[in-house]
C-alpha positions in Angstrom: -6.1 2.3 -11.9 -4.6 -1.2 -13.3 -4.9 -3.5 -10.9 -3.1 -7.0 -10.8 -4.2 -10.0 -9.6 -1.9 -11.7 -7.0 -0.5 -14.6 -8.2 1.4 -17.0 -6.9 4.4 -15.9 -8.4 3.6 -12.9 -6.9 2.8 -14.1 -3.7 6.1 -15.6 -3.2 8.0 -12.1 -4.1 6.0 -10.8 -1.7 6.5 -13.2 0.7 10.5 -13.0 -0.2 10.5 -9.1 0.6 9.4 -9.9 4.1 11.8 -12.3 5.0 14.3 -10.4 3.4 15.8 -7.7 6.4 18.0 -6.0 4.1 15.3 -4.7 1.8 12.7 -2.4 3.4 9.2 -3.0 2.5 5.7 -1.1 3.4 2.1 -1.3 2.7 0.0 2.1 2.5 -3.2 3.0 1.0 -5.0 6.7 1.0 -8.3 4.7 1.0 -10.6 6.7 3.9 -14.4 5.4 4.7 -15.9 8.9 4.4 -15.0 9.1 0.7 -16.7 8.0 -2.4 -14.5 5.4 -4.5 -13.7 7.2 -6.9 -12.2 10.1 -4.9 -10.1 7.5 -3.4 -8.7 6.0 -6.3 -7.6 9.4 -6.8 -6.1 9.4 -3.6 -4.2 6.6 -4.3 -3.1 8.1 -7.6 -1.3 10.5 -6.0 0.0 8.7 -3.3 1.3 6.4 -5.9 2.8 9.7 -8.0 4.4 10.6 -4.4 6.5 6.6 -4.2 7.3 6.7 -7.8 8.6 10.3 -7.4 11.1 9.1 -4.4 12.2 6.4 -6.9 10.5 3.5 -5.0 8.9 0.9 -6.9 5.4 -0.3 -5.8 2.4 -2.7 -6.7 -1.3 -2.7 -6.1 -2.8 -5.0 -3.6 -6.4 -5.7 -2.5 -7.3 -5.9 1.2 -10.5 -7.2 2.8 -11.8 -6.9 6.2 -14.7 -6.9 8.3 -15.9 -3.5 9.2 -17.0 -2.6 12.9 -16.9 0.7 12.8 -21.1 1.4 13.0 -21.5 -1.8 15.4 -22.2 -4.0 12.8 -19.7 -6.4 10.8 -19.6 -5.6 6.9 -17.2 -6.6 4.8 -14.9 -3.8 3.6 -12.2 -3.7 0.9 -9.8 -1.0 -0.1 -7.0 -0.6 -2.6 -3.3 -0.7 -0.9 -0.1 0.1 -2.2 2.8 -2.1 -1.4 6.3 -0.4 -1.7 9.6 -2.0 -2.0 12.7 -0.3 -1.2 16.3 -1.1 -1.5 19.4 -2.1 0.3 21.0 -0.1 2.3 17.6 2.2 2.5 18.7 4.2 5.8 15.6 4.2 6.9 14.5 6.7 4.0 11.3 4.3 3.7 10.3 4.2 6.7 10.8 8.4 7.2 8.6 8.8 3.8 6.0 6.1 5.2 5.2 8.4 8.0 5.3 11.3 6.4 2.1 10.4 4.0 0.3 8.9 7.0 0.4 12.1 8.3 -0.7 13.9 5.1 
């Protein structure tokens, strides 16, 4: 998986696409805590096969967090995919979003 490091200049596309109402946007990873990293990369692969074939484009993004789940706080990180759709979208994003939560 190529991974990008984000840069300001990303940042501020990013942070564009979220104030921008007429472009839908959504972050989604396939990341789960009872697989190895590898198998999740996979995951993600896929996922990522899944936005490219519905003609979205998408970037990679790194997100950290404290872990509780076990009682005690650890720091966690996971590979996320954020997805930018287009104008006049329909709500086709937001319909495929929830489909590969479910999945």
């Amino acid at each position: 998986m190529k991974k990008t490091d984000l840069k300001e200049t990303t940042l501020s596309r990013v942070f564009r696409y979220f104030h921008n109402k007429k472009i839908p946007v959504g972050i989604i990873t396939a990341f789960r805590s009872d697989k190895s990293y590898k198998e999740n990369v996979n995951r993600n692969k896929v996922l990522a096969n899944k936005i490219t074939s519905a003609k979205y484009g998408y970037f990679y993004v790194e997100g950290h967090w404290q872990d509780k789940s076990d009682g005690n706080k650890a720091a966690a990180k996971e590979d996320s995919i954020f997805i930018v759709g287009g104008e006049n979208d329909n709500g086709k994003l937001k319909g495929l979003l929830k489909k590969w939560i479910r999945e």
